[in-house]
C-alpha positions as CSV (number, residue, x, y, z in Angstrom):
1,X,-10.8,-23.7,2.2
2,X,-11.7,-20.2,0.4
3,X,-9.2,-18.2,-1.4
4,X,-9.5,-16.0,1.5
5,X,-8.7,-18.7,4.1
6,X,-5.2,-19.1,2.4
7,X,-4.2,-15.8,2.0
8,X,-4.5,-15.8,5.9
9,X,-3.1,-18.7,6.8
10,X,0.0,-17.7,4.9
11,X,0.3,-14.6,6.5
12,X,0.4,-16.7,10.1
13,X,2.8,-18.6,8.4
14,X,5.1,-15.9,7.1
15,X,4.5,-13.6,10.5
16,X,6.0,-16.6,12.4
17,X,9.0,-17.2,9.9
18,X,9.3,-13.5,9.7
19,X,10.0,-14.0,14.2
20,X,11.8,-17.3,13.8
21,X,14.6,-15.2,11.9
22,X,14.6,-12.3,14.0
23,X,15.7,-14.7,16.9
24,X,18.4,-16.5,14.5
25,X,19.3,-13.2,13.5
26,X,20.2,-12.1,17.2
27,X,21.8,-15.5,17.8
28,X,24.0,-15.7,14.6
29,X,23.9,-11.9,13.4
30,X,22.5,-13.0,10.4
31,X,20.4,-10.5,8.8
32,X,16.6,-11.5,8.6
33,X,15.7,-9.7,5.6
34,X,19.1,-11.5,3.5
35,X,17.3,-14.8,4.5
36,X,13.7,-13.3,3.4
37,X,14.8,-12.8,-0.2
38,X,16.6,-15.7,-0.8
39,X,13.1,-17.7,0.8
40,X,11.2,-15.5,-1.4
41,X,13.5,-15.6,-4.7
42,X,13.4,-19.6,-4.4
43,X,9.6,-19.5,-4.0
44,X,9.0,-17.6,-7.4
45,X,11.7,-20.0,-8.9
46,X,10.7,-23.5,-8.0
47,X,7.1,-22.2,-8.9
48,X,5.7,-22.8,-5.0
49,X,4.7,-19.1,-4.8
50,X,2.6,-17.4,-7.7
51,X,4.3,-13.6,-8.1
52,X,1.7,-12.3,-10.8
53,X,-0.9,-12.8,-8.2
54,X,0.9,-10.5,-5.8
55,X,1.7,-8.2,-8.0
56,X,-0.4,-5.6,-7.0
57,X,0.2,-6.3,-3.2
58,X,4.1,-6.6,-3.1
59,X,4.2,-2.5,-3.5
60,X,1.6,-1.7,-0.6
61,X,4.0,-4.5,1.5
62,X,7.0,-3.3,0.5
63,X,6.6,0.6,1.1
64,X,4.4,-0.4,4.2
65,X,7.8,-1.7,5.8
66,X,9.9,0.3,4.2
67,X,8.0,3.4,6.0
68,X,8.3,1.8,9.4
69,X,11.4,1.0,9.4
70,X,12.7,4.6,8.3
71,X,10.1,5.7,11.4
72,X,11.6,3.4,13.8
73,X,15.1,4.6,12.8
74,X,14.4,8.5,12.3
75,X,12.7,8.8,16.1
76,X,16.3,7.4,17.4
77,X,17.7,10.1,15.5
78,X,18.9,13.2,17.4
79,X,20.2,16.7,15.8
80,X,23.8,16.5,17.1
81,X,23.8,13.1,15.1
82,X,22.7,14.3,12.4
83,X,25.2,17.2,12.6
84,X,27.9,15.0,12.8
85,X,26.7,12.3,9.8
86,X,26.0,15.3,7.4
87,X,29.5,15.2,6.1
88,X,30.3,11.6,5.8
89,X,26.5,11.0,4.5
90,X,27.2,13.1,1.4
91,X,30.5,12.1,0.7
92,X,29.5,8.5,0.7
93,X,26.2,9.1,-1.4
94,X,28.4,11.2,-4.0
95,X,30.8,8.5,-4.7
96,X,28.7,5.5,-4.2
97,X,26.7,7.0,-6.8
98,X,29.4,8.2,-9.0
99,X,30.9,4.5,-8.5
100,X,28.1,2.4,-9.4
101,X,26.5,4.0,-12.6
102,X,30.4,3.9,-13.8
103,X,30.6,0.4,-13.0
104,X,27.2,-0.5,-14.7
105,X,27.3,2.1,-17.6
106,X,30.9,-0.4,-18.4
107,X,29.0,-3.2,-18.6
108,X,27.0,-1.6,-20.5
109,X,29.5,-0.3,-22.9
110,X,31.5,-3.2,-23.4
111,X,28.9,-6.0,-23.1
112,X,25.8,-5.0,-24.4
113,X,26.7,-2.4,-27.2
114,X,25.3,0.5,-25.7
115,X,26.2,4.3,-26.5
116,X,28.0,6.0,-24.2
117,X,24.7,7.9,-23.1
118,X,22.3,5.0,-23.4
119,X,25.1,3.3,-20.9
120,X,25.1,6.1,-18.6
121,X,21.4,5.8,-18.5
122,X,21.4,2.2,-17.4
123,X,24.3,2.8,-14.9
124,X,21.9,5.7,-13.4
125,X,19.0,3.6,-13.4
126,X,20.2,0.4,-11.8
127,X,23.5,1.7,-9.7
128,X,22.0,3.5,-7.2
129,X,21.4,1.2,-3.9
130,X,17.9,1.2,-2.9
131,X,16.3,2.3,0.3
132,X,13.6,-0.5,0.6
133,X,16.5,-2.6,0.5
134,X,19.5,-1.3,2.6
135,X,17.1,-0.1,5.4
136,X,16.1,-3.4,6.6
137,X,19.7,-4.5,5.8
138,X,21.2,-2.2,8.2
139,X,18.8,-2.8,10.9
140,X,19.6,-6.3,11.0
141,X,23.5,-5.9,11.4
142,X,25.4,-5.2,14.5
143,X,26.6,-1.9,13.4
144,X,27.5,1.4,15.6
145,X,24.6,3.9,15.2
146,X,26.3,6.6,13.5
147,X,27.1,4.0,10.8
148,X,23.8,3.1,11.1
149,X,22.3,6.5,10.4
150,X,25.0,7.3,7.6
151,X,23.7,4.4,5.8
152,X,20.4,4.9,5.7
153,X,20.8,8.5,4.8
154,X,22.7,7.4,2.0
155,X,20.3,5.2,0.7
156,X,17.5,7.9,0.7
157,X,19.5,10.6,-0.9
158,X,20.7,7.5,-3.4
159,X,17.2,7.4,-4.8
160,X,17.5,11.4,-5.6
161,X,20.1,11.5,-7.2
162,X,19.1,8.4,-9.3
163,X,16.1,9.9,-10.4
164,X,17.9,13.0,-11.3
165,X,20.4,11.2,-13.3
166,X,18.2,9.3,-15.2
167,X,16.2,12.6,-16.3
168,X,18.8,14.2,-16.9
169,X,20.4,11.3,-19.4
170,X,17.4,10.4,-20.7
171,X,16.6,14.1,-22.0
172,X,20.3,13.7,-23.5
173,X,19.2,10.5,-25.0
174,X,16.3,12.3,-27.2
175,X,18.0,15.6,-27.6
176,X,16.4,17.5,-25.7
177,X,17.6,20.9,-24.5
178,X,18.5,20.8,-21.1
179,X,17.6,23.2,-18.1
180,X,19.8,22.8,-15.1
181,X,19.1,25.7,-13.4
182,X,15.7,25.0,-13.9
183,X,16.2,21.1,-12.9
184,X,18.1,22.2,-10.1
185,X,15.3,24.4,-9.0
186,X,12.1,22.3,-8.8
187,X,15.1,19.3,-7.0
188,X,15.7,21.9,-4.6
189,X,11.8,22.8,-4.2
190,X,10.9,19.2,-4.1
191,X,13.0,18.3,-1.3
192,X,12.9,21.3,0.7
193,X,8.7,20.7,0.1
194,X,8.8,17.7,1.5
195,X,11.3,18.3,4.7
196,X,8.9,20.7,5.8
197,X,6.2,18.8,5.4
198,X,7.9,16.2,7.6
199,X,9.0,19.0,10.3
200,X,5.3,21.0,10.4
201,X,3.7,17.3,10.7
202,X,5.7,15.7,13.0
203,X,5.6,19.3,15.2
204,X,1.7,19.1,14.9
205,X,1.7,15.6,16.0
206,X,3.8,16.2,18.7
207,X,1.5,18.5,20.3
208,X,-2.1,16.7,19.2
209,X,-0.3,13.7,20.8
210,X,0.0,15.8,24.8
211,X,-4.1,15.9,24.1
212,X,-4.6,11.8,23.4
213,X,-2.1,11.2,26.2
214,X,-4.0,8.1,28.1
215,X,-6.7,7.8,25.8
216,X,-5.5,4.9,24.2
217,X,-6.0,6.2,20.8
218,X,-2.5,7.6,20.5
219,X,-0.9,4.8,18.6
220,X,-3.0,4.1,15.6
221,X,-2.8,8.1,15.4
222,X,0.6,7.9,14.8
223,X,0.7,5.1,12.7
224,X,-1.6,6.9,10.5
225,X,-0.2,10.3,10.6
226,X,2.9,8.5,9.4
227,X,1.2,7.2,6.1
228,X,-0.9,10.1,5.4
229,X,2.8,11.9,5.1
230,X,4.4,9.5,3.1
231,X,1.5,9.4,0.9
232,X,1.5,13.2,0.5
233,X,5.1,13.6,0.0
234,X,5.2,11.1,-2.5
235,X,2.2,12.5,-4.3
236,X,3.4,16.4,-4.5
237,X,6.8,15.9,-4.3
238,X,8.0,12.4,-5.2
239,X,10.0,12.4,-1.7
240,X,8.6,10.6,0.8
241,X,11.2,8.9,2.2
242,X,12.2,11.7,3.4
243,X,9.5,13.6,4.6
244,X,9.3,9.9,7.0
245,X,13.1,10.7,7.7
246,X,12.1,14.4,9.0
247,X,8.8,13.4,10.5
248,X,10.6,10.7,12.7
249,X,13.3,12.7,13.4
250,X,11.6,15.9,14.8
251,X,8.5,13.4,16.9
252,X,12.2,11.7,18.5
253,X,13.2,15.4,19.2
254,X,10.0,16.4,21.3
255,X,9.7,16.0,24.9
256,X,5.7,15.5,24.6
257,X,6.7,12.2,22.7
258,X,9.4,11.3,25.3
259,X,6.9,11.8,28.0
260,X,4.4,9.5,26.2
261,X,6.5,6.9,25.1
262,X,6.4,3.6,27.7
263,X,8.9,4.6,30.1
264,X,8.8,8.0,30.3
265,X,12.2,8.3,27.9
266,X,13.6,6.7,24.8
């Protein structure tokens, strides 16, 4: 068989383990993607499963279904929910944060001989909890969907706020002059950039969707109005998880969507 033919027939074979676990994980509560990398860990270990040869494809997988998922979660999202998550969503992405880069920057410290800043720096870097990784996570569990939401807000806002730290510290590390106002400012404008993006295409969609309405086109429309917005956010502003977040959000907000969806309401 061609290279080709092998690259599909795995794919058959890892879409069907990929539905085996969803039904174990409704049966035992087990999540699917906990069971996925241990699969995939003991493949690249025991030498079965090449990883330099996916290592241009694991990215495009990775965000792929990392976009998806934050889509399927954000359209279930509505405003009063989100009103009532703000609160809690901060505080827990403040401390988490806080937490973990104290916990690794220790380690740091004490075992590998670091400075204090070139521990902080590590602690920023690798203490943060990563969306790609507690989105599918939280899906998988049997938890309420506030706790749900709170989560996976966290894990977006995580990624900020590591990035920010690790400029910040890393600037610190060379001696460089810091600007927070100025670092501050283009956060601010990078994130409020890409919200809106989010909100003015999702509104768009919304309405272009009432004019494919039983043309059968409206699906892969959506699908690729998603990525087109994840790759633009992530181009200009470096946030496109949540310009997904806001997209999904305001498309679950809009009656035209409602009306499409199968069913007539979510």
């Amino acid at each position: 068989m061609t290279h080709a033919t092998w690259v599909l027939a795995g794919l058959a074979v890892l879409l069907l383990v990929g539905k085996g676990l969803q039904v174990l994980q409704r049966r035992t509560g087990i999540p699917d993607a906990l069971v996925l990398l241990a699969l995939g860990a003991l493949a690249a270990q025991s030498g079965v499963l090449d990883v330099r040869g996916l290592g241009k494809l694991v990215p495009v997988f990775t965000t792929s279904a990392l976009v998806l998922l934050l889509f399927e979660g954000a359209i279930d999202v509505r405003v009063e929910e989100l009103r009532r998550s703000a609160r809690a969503t901060l505080l827990l992405t403040c401390v988490s944060f806080v937490l973990s880069t104290l916990a690794v920057a220790v380690v740091g410290f004490l075992l590998l001989g670091m400075d204090v800043l070139q521990a902080l720096l590590l602690g920023s870097i690798l203490g943060g909890t990563s969306s790609s990784v507690v989105v599918p996570l939280v899906r998988g569990l049997r938890l309420g969907k506030d706790l749900q939401l709170v989560l996976t807000l966290e894990s977006a806002l995580n990624d900020v706020l590591c990035v920010v730290g690790a400029l910040v510290l890393l600037a610190l590390c060379q001696g460089q002059a810091l600007d927070g106002w100025t670092l501050t400012l283009g956060l601010g404008r990078d994130i409020g950039a890409a919200l809106v993006l989010g909100v003015v295409c999702g509104g768009a969609l919304a309405l272009a969707l009432g004019t494919l309405r039983g043309r059968g086109s409206s699906f892969m429309v959506l699908l690729a109005a998603l990525f087109l917005v994840y790759a633009l956010a992530e181009g200009l502003t470096g946030q496109g998880v949540l310009a997904c977040l806001a997209f999904g959000m305001v498309l679950g907000s809009a009656p035209m969507l409602l009306a499409w969806a199968p069913g007539g309401a979510r």
